[in-house]
Backbone as CSV, one residue per row, in Angstrom:
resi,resn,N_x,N_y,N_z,CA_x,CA_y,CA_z,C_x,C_y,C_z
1,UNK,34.245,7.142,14.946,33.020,7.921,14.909,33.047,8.893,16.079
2,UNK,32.728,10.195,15.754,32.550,10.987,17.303,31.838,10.969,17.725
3,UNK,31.832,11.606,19.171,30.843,11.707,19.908,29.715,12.264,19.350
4,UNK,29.643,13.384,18.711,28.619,14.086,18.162,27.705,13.025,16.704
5,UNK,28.667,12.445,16.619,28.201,11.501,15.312,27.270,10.051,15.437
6,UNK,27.596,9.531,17.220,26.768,8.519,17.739,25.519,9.208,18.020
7,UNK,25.379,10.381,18.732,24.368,11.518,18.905,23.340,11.204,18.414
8,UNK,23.696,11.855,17.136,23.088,11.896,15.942,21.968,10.839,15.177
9,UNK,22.920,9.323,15.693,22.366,8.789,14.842,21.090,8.001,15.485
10,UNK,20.547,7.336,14.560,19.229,6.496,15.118,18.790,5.343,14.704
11,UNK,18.189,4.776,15.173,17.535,3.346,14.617,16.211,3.744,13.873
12,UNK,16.415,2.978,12.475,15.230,2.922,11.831,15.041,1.433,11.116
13,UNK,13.673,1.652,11.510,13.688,0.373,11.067,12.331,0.738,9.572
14,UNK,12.509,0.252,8.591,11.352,0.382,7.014,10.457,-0.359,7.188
15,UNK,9.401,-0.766,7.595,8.596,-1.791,8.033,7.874,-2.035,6.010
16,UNK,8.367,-3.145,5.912,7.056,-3.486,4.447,6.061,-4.063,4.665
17,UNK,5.206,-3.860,4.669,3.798,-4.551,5.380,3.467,-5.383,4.273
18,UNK,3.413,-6.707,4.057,2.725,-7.144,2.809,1.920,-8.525,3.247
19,UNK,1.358,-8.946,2.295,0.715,-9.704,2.651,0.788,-11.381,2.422
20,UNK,0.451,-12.550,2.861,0.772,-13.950,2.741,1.168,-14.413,1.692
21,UNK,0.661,-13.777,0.602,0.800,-14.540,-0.989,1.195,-13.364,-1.770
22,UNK,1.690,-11.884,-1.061,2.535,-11.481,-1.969,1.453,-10.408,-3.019
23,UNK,0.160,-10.304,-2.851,-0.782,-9.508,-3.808,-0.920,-8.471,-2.860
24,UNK,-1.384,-7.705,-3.417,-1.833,-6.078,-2.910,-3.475,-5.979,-1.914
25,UNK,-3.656,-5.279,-1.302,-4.520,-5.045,-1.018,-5.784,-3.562,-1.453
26,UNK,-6.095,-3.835,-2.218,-6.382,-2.418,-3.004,-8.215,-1.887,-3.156
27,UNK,-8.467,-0.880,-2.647,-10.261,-0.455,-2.760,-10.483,-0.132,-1.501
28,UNK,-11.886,-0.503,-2.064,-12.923,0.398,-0.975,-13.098,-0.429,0.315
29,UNK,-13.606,0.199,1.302,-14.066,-0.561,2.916,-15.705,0.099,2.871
30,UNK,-16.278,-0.254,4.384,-17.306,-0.250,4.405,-17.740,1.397,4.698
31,UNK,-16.279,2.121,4.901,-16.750,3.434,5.584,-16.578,4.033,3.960
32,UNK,-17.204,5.327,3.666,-17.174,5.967,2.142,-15.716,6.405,2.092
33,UNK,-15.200,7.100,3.277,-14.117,7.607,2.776,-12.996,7.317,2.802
34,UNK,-12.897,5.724,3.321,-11.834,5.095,3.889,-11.397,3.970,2.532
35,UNK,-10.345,3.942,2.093,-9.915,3.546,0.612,-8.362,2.732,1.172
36,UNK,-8.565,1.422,0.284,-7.109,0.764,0.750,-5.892,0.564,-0.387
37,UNK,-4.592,1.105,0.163,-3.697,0.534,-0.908,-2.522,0.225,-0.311
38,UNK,-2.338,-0.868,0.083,-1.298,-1.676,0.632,-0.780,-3.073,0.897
39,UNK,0.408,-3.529,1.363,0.805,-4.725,1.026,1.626,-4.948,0.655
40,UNK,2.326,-3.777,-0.396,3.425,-3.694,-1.243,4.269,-4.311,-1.138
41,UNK,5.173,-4.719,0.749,6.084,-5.509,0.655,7.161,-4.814,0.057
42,UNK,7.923,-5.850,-0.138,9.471,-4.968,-1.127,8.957,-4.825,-2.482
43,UNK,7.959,-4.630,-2.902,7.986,-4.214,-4.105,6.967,-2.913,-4.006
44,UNK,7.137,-2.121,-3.139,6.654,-0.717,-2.712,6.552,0.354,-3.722
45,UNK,7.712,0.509,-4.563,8.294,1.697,-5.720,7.798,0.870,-6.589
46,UNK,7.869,-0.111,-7.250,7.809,-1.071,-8.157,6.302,-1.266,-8.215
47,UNK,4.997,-1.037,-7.330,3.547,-1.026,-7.820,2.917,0.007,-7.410
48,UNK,3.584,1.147,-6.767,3.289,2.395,-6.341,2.656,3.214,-7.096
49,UNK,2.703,3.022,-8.318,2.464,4.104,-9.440,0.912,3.451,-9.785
50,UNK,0.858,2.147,-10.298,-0.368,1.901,-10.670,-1.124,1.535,-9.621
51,UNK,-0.808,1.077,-8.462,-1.837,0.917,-6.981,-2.879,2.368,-7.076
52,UNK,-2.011,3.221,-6.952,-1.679,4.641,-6.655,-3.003,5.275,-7.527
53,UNK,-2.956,4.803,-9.093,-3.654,5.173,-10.112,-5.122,4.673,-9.840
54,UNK,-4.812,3.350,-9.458,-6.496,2.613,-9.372,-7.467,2.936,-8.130
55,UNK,-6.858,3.395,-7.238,-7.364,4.307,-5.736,-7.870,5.260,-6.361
56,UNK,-6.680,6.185,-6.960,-7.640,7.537,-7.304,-8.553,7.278,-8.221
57,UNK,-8.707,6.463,-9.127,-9.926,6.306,-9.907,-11.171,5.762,-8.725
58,UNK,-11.024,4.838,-7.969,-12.150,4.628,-7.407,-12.736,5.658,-6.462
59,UNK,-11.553,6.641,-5.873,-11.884,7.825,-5.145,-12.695,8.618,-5.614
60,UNK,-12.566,8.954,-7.470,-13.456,9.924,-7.718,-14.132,9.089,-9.063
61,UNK,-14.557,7.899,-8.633,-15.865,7.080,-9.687,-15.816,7.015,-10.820
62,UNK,-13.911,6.923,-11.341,-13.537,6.644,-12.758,-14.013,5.082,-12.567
63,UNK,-13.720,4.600,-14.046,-13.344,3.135,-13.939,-11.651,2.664,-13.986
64,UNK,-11.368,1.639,-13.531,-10.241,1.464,-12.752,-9.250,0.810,-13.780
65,UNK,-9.975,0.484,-14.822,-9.133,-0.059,-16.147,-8.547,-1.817,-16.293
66,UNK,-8.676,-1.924,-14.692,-8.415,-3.147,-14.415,-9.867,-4.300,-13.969
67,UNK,-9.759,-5.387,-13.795,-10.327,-6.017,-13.098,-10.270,-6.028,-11.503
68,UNK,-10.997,-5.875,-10.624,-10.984,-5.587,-9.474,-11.460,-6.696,-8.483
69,UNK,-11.596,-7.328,-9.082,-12.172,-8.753,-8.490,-10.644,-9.569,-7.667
70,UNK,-10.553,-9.618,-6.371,-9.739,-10.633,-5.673,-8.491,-9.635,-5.349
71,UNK,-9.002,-8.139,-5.682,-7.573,-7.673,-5.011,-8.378,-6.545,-3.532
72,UNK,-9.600,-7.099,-2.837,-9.761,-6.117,-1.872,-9.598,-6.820,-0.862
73,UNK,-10.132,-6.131,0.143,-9.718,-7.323,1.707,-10.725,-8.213,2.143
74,UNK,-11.757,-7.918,0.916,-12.988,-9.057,1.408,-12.478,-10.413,1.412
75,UNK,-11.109,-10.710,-0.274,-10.777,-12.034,-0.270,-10.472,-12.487,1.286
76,UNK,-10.333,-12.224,1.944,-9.280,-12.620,3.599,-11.101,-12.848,4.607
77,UNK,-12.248,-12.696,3.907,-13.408,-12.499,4.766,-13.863,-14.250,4.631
């Protein structure tokens, strides 16, 4: 490896943030504009799309298509 090529390189580290049992953390908080979707864990790409979908519905007061019961952060209250 050259010199210019150790340079270069860097430490990264992917942090997956998820949570104890592996479910999502998804909705609203107590502030209006503050909205949660995370947890993903290694399966980040793999629930990204529909996490993704059910935020923006609650962002702009669709219905969410799903049941919403036990996936916000109150369960952890």
């Amino acid at each position: 490896m050259s010199d210019l090529s150790r340079r270069a390189a860097c430490r990264h580290n992917a942090a997956r943030p998820m949570t104890p049992e592996s479910a999502l953390i998804l909705g609203s908080t107590c502030h209006d504009n503050l909205f949660l979707n995370m947890g993903h864990g290694t399966l980040g790409w793999t629930m990204s799309l529909g996490s993704s979908r059910f935020v923006a519905d609650l962002v702009f007061g669709h219905s969410t298509g799903i049941d919403s019961d036990g996936l916000g952060l109150g369960r952890y209250a």
